[in-house]
N, CA, C and O atoms as a Maestro MAE file, in Angstrom:
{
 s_m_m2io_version
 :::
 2.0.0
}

f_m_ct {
 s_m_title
 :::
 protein
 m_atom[240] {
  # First column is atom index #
  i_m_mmod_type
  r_m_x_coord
  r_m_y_coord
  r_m_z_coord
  i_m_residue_number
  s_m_chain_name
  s_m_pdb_residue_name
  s_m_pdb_atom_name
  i_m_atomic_number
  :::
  1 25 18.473 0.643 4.180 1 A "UNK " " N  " 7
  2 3 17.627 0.991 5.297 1 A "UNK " " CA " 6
  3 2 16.830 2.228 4.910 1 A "UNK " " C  " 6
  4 15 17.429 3.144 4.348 1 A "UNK " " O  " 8
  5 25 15.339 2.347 5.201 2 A "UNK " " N  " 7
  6 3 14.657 3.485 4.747 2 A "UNK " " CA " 6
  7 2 14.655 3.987 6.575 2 A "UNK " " C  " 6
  8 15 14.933 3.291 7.551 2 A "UNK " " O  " 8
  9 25 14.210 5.505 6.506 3 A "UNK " " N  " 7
  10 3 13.294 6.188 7.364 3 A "UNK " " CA " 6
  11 2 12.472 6.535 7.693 3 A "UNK " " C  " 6
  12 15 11.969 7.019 6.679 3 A "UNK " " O  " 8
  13 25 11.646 6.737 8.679 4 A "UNK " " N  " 7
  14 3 10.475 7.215 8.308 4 A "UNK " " CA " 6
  15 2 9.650 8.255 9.489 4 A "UNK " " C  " 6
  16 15 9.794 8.098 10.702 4 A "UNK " " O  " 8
  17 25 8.972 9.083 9.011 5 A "UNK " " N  " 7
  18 3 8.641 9.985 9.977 5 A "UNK " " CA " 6
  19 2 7.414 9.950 10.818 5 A "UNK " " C  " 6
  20 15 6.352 10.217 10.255 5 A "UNK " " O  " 8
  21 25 7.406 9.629 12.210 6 A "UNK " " N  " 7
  22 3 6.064 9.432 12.825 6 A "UNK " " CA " 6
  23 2 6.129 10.117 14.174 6 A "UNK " " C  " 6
  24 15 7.031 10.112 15.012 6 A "UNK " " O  " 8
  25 25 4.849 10.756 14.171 7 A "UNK " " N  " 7
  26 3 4.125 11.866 14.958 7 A "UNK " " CA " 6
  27 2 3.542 10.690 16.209 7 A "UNK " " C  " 6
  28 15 2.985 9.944 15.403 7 A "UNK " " O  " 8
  29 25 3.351 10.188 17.223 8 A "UNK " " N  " 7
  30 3 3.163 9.153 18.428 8 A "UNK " " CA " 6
  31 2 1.945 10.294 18.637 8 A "UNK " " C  " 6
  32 15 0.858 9.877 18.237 8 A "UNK " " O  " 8
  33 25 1.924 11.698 19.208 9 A "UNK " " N  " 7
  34 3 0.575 11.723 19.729 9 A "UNK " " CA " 6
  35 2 -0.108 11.703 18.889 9 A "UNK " " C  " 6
  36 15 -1.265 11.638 19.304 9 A "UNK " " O  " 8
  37 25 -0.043 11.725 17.755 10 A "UNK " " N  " 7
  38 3 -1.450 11.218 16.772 10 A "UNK " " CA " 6
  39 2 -1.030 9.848 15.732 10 A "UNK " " C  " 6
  40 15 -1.551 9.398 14.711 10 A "UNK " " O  " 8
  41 25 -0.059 9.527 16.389 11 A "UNK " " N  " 7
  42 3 -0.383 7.752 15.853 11 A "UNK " " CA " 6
  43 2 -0.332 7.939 14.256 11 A "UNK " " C  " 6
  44 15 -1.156 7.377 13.535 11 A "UNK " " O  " 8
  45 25 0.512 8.621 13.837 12 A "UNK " " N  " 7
  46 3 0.926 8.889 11.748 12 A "UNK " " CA " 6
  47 2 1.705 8.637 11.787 12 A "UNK " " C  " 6
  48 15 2.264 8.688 12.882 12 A "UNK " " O  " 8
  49 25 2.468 8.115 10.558 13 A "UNK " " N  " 7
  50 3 3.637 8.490 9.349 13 A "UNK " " CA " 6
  51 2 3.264 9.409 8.802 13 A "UNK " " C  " 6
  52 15 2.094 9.771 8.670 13 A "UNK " " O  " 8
  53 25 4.775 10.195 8.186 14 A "UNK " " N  " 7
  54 3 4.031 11.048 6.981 14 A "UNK " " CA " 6
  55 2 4.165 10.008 5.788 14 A "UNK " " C  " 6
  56 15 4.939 9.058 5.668 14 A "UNK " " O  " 8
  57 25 3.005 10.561 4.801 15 A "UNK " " N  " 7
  58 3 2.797 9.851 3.706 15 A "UNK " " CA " 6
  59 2 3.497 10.020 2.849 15 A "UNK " " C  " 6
  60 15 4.348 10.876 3.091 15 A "UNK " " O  " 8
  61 25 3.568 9.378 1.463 16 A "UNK " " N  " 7
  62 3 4.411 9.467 0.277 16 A "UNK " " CA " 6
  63 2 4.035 10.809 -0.679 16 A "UNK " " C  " 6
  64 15 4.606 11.120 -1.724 16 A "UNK " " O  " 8
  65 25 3.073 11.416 -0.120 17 A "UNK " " N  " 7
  66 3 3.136 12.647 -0.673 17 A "UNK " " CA " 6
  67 2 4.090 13.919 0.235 17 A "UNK " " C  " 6
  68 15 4.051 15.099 -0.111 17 A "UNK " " O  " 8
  69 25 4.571 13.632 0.925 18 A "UNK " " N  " 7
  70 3 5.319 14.735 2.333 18 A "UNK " " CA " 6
  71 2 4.430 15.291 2.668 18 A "UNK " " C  " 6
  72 15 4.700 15.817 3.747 18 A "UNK " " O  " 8
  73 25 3.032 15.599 2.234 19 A "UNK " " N  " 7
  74 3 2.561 16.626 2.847 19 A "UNK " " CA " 6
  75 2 1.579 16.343 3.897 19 A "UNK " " C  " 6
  76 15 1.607 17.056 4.900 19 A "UNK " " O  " 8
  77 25 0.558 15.231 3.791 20 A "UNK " " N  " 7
  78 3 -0.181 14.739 4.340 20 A "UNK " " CA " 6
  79 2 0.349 13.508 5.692 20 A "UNK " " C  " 6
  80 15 1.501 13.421 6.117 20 A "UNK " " O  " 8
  81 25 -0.365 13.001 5.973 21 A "UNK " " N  " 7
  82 3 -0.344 12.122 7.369 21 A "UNK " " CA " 6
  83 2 -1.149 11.300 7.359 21 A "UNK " " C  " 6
  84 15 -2.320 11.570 7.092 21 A "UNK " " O  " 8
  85 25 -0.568 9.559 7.770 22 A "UNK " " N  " 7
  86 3 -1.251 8.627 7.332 22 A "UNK " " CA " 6
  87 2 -0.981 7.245 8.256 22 A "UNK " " C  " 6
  88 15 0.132 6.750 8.436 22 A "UNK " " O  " 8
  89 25 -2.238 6.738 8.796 23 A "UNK " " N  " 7
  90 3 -2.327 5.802 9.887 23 A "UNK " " CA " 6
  91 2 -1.541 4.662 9.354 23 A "UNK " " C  " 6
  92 15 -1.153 3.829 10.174 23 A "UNK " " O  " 8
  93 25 -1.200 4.476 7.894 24 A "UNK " " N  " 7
  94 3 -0.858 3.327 7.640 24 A "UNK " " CA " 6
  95 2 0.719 3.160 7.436 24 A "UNK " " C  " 6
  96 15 1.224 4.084 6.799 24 A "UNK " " O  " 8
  97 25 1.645 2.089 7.886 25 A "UNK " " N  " 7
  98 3 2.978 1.905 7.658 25 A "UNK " " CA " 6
  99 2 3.554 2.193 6.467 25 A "UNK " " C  " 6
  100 15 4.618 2.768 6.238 25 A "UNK " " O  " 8
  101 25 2.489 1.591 5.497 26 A "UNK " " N  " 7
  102 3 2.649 0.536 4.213 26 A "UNK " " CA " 6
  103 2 2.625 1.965 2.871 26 A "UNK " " C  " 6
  104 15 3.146 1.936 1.757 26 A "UNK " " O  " 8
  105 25 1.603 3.408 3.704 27 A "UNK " " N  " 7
  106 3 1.587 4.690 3.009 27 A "UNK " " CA " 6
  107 2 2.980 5.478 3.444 27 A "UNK " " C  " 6
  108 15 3.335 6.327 2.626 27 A "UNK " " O  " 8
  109 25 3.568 5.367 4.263 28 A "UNK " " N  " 7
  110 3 4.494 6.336 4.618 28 A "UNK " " CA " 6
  111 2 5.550 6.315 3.713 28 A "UNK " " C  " 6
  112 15 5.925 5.391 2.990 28 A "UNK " " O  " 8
  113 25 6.052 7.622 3.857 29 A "UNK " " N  " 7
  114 3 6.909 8.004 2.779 29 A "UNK " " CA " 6
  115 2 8.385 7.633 3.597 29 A "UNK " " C  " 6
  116 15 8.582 7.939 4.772 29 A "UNK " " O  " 8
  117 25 9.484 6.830 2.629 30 A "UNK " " N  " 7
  118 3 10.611 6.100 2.704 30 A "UNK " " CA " 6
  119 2 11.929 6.836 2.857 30 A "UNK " " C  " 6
  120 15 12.421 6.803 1.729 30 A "UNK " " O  " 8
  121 25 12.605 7.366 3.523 31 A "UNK " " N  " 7
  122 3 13.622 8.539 3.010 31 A "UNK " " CA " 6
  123 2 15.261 7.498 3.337 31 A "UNK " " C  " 6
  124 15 15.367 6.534 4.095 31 A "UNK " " O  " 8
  125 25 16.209 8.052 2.578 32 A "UNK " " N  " 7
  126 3 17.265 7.568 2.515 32 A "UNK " " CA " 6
  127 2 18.304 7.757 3.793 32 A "UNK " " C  " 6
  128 15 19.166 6.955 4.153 32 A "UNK " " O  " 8
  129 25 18.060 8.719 4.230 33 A "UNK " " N  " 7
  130 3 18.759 8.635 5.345 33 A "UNK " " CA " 6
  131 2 17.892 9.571 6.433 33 A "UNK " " C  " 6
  132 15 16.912 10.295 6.260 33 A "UNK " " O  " 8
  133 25 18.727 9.221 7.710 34 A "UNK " " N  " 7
  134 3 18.306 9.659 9.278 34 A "UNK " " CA " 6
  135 2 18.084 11.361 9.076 34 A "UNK " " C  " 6
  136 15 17.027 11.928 9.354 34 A "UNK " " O  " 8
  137 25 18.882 11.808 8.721 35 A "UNK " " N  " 7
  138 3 18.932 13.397 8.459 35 A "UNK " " CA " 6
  139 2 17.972 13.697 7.652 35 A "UNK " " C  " 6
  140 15 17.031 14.177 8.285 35 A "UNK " " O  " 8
  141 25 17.753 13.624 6.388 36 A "UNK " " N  " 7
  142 3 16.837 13.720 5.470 36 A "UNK " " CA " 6
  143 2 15.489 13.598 5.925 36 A "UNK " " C  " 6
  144 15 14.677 14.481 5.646 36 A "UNK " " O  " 8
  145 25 15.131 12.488 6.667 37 A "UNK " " N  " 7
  146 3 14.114 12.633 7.215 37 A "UNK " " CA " 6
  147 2 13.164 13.322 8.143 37 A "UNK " " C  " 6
  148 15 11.956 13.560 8.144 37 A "UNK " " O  " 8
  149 25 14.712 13.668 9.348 38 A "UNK " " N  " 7
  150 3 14.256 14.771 10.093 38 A "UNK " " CA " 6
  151 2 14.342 16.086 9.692 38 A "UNK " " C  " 6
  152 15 13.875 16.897 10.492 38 A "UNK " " O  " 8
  153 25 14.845 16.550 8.598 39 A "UNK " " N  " 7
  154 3 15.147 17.908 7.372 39 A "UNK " " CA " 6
  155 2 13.726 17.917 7.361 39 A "UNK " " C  " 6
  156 15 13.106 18.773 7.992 39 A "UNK " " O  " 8
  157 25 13.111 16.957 6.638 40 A "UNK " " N  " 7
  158 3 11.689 16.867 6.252 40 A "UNK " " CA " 6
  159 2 10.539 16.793 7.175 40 A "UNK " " C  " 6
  160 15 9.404 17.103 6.813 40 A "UNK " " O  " 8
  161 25 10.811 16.406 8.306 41 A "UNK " " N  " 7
  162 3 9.730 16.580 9.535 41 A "UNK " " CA " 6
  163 2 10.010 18.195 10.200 41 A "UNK " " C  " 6
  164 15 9.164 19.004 10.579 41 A "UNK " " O  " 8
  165 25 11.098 18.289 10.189 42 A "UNK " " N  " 7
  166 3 11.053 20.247 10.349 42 A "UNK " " CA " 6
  167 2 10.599 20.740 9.641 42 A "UNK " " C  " 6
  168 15 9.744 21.567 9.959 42 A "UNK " " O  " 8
  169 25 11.028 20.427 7.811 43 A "UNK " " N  " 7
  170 3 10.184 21.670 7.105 43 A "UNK " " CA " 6
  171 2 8.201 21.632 7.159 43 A "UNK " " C  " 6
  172 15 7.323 22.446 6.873 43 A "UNK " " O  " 8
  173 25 8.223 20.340 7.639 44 A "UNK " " N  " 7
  174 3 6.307 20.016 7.748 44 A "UNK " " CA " 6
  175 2 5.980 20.271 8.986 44 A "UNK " " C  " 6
  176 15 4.773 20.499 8.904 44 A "UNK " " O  " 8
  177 25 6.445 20.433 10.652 45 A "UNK " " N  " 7
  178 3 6.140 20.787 11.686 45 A "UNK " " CA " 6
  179 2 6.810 21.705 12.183 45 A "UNK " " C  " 6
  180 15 6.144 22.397 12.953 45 A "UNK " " O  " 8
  181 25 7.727 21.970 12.082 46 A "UNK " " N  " 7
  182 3 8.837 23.310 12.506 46 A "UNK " " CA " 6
  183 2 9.442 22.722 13.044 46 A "UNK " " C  " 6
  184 15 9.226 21.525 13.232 46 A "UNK " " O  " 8
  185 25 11.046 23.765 13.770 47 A "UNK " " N  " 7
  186 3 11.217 23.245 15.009 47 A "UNK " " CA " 6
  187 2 10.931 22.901 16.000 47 A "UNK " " C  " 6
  188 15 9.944 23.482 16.454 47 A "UNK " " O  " 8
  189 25 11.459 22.001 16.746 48 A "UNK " " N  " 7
  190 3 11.315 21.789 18.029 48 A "UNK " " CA " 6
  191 2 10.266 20.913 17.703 48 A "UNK " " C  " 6
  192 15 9.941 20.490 18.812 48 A "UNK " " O  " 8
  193 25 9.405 20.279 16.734 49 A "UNK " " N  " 7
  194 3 8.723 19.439 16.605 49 A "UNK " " CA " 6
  195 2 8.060 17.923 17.375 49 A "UNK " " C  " 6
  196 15 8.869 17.534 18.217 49 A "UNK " " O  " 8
  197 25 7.210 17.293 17.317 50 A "UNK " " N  " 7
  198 3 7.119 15.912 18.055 50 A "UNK " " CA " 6
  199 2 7.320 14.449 17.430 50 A "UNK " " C  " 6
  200 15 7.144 13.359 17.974 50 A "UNK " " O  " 8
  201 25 7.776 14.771 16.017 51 A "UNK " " N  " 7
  202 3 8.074 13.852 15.550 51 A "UNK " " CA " 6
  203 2 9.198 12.955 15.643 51 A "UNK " " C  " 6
  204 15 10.343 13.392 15.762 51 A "UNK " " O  " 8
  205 25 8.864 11.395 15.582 52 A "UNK " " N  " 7
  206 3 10.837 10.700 15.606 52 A "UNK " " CA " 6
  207 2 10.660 10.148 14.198 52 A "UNK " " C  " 6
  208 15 9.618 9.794 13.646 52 A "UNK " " O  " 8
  209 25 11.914 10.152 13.738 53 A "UNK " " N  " 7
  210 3 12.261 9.460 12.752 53 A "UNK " " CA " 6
  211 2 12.647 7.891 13.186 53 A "UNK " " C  " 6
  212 15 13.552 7.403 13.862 53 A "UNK " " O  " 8
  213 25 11.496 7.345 12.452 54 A "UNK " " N  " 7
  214 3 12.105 5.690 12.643 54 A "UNK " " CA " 6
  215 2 12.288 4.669 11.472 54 A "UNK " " C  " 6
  216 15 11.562 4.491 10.494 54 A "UNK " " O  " 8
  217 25 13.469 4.037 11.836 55 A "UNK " " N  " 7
  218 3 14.316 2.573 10.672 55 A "UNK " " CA " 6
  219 2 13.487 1.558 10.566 55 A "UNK " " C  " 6
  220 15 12.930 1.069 11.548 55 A "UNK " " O  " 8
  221 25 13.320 1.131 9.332 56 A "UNK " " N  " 7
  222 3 12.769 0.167 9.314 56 A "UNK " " CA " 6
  223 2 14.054 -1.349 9.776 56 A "UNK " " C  " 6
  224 15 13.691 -2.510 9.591 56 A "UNK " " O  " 8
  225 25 15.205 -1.085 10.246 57 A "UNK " " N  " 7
  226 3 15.699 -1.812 10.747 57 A "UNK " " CA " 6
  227 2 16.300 -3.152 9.479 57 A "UNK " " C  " 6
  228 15 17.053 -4.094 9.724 57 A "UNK " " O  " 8
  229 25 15.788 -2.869 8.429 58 A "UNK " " N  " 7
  230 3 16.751 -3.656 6.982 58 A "UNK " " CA " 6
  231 2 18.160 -2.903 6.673 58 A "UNK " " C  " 6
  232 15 18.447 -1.781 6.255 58 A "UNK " " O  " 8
  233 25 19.020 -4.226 7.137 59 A "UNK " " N  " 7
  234 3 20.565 -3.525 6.516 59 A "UNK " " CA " 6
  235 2 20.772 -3.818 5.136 59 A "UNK " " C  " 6
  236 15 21.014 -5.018 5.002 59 A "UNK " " O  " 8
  237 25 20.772 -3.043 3.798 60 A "UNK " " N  " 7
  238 3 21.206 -3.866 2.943 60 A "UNK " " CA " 6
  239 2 22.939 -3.598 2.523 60 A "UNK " " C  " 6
  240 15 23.495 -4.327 1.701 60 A "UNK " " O  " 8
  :::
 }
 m_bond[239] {
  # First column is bond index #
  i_m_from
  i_m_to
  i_m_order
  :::
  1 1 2 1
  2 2 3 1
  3 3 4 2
  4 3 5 1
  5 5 6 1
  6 6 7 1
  7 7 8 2
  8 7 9 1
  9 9 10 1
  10 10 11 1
  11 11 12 2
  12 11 13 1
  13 13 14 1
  14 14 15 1
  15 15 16 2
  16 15 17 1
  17 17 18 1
  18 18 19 1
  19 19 20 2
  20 19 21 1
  21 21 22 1
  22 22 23 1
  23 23 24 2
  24 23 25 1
  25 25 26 1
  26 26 27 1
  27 27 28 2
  28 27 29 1
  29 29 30 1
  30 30 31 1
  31 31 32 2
  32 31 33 1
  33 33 34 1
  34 34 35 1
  35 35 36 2
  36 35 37 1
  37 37 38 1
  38 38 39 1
  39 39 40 2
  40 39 41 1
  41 41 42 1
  42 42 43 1
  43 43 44 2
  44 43 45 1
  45 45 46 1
  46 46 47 1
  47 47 48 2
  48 47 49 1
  49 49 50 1
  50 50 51 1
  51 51 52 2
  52 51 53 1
  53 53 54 1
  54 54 55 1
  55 55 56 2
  56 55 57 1
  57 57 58 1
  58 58 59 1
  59 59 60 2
  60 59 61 1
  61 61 62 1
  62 62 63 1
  63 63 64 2
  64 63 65 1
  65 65 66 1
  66 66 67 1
  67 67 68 2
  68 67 69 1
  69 69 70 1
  70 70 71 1
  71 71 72 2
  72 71 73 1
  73 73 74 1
  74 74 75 1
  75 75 76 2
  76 75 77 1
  77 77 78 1
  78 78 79 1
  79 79 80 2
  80 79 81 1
  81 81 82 1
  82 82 83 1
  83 83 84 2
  84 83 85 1
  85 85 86 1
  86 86 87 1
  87 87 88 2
  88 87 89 1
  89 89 90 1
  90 90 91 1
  91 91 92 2
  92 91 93 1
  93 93 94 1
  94 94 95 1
  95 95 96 2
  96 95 97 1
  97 97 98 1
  98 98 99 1
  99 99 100 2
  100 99 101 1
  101 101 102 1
  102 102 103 1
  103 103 104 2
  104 103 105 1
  105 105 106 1
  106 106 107 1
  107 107 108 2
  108 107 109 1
  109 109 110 1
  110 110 111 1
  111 111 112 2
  112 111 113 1
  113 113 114 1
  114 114 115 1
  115 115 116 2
  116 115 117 1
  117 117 118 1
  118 118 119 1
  119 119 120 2
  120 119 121 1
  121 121 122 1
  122 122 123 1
  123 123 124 2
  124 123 125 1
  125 125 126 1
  126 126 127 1
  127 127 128 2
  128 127 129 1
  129 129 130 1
  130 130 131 1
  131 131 132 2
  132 131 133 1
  133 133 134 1
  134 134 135 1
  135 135 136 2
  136 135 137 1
  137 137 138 1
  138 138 139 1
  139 139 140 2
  140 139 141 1
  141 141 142 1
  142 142 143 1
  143 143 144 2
  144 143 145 1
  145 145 146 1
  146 146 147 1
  147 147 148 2
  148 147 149 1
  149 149 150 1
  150 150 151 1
  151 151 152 2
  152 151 153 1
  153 153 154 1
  154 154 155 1
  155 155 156 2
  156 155 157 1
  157 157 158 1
  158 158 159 1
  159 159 160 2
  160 159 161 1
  161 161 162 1
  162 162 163 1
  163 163 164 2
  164 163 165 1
  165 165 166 1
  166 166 167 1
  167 167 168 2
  168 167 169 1
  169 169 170 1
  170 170 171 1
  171 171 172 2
  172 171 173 1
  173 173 174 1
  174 174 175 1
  175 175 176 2
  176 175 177 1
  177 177 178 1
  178 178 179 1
  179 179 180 2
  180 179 181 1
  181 181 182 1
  182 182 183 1
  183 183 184 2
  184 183 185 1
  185 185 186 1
  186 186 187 1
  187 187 188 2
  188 187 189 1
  189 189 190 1
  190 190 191 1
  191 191 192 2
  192 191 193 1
  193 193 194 1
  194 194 195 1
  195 195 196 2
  196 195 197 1
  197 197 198 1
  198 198 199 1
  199 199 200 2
  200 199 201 1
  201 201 202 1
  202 202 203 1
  203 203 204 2
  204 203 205 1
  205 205 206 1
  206 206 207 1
  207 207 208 2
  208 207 209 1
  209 209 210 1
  210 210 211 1
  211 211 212 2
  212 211 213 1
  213 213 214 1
  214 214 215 1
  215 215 216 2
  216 215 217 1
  217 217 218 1
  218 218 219 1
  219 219 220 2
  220 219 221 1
  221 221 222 1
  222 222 223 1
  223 223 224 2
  224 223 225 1
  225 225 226 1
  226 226 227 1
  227 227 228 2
  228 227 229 1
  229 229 230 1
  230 230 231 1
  231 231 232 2
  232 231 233 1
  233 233 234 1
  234 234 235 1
  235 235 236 2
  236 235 237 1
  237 237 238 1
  238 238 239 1
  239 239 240 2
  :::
 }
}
């Protein structure tokens, strides 16, 4: 199962570079787990942030 980080009031993932932000699914950057991902949406928006981390919902 990947993760992935998306911002709803502006309609992004973050991209496969972490740093940038990107309308497309298919650009977003993949993270291994639930934590990791939101580690990584704090260190790019701070706390208290608007981002959710979401599963792509594949169990392997």
């Amino acid at each position: 199962m990947s993760f992935y980080v998306y911002r709803p009031t502006e309609k992004v993932f973050l991209a496969d570079d972490e740093k940038t932000w990107t309308d497309f699914f298919f650009d977003a950057a993949g993270f291994t787990s639930r934590k990791l991902a939101d580690q990584i949406a704090e260190r790019e928006l701070g706390p208290g942030h608007d981002a959710y981390v979401l599963d792509d919902g594949i169990e392997v």
